[in-house]
C-alpha positions as CSV (number, residue, x, y, z in Angstrom):
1,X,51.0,6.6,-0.1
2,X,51.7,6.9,3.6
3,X,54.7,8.8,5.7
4,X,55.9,8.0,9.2
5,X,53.9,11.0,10.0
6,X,50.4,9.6,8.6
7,X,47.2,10.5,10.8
8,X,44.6,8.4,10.6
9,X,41.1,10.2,11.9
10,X,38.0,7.8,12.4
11,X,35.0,8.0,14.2
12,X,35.2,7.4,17.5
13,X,32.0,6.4,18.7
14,X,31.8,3.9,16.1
15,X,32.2,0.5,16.8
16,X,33.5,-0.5,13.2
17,X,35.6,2.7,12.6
18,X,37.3,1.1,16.1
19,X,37.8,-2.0,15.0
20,X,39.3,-1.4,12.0
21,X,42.2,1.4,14.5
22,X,42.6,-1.8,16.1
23,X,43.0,-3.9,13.1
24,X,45.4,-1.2,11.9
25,X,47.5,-0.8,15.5
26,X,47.9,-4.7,15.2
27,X,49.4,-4.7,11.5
28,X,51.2,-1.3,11.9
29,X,54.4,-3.0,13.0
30,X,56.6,0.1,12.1
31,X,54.1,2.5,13.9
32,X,53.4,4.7,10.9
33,X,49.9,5.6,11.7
34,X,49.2,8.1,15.0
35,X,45.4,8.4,15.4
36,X,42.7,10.9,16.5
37,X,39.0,10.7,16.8
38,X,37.1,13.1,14.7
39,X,35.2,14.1,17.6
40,X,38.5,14.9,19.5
41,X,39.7,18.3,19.5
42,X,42.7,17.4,17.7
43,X,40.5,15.8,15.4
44,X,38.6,19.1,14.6
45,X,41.7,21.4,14.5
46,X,43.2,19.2,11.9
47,X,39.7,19.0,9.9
48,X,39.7,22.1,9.6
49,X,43.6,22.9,8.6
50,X,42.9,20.3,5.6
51,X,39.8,22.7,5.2
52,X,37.2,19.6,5.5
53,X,33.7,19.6,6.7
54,X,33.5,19.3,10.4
55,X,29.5,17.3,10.6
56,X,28.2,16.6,13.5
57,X,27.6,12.9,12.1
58,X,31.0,12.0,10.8
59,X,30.6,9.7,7.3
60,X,34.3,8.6,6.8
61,X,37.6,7.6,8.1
62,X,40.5,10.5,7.2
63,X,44.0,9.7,6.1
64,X,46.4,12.8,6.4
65,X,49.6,12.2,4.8
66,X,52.6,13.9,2.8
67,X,50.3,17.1,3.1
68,X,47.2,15.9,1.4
69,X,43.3,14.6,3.0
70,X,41.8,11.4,1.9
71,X,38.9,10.2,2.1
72,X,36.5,7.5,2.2
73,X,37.8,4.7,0.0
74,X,40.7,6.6,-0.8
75,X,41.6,6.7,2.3
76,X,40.4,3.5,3.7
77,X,42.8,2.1,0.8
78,X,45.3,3.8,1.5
79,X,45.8,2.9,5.2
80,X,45.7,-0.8,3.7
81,X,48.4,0.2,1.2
82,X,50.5,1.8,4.1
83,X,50.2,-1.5,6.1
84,X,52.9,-2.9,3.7
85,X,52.5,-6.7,2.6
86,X,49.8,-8.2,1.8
87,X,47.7,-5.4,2.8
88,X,49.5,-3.6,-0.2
89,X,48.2,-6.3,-2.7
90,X,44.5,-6.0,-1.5
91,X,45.0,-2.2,-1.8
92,X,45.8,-2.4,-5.7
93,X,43.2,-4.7,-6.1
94,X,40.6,-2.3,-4.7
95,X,42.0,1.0,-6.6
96,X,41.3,-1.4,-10.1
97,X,37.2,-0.1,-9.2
98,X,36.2,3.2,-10.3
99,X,36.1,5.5,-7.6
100,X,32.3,6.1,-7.7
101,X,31.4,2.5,-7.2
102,X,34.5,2.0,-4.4
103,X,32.8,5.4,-2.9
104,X,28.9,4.2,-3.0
105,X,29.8,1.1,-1.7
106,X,31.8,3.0,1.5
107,X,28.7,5.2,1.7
108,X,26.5,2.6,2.1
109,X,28.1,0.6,4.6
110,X,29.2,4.0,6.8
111,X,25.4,4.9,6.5
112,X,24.4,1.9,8.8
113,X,27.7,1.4,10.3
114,X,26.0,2.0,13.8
115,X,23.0,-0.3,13.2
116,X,25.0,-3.0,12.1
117,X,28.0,-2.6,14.6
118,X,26.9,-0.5,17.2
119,X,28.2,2.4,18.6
120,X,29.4,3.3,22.0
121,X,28.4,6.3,24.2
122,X,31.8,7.9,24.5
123,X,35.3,8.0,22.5
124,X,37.3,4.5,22.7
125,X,40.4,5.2,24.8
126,X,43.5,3.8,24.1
127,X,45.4,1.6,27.0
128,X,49.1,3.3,28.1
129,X,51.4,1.7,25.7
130,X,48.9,3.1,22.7
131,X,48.5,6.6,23.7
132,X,51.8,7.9,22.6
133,X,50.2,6.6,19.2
134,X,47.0,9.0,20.0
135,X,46.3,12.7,19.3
């Protein structure tokens, strides 16, 4: 589902949505993922070229790739399923669900994402060696 040009956006105050860039940075041997907050500029321009809603409460991760948005599970599945590996098998195994029970389950968790994990007063920023990785 992924290209070497795949875009990950994710919310960048939120401490899950940063964990799981990390999670993907560390498993992303072949650096096929680049990555922009949705808060970023970059972030909006693209949101708005892929004519999505721009909220000022962002409720999902973004994949961009081979020209087409995804999101929420979609999207969180297939960044698993561009991992490669293992990461592909769990991916399969989550498309099996319907999409309306994969989605209410990703709504409920991003709706008290921050209470559960937190969520930080500015952007995370990458270190040096990552930002090449960064919009």
């Amino acid at each position: 589902m992924t290209d070497a040009s795949a875009i990950i956006l994710f919310d960048g105050v939120c401490n899950l949505c940063n964990g799981f860039v990390q999670f993907v940075i560390r498993h992303d041997a072949a650096g096929r993922f680049r990555f922009a907050a949705l808060q970023s500029a970059a972030g909006q321009a693209l949101l708005r070229q892929h004519q999505l809603p721009t909220p000022a409460e962002p409720d999902s991760v973004v994949l961009l790739t081979n020209g087409q948005a995804y999101t929420h599970s979609a999207a969180a599945l297939g960044i698993l399923h561009g991992l490669g590996g293992g990461w592909r098998w769990l991916a399969r195994l989550g498309w099996v669900f319907p999409r309306p029970l994969r989605d209410a389950v990703y709504r409920l968790i991003a709706r008290y994402r921050y209470r559960w994990f937190g969520r930080q007063d500015a952007c995370w920023l990458p270190t040096p060696e990552l930002r090449a990785r960064f919009l």
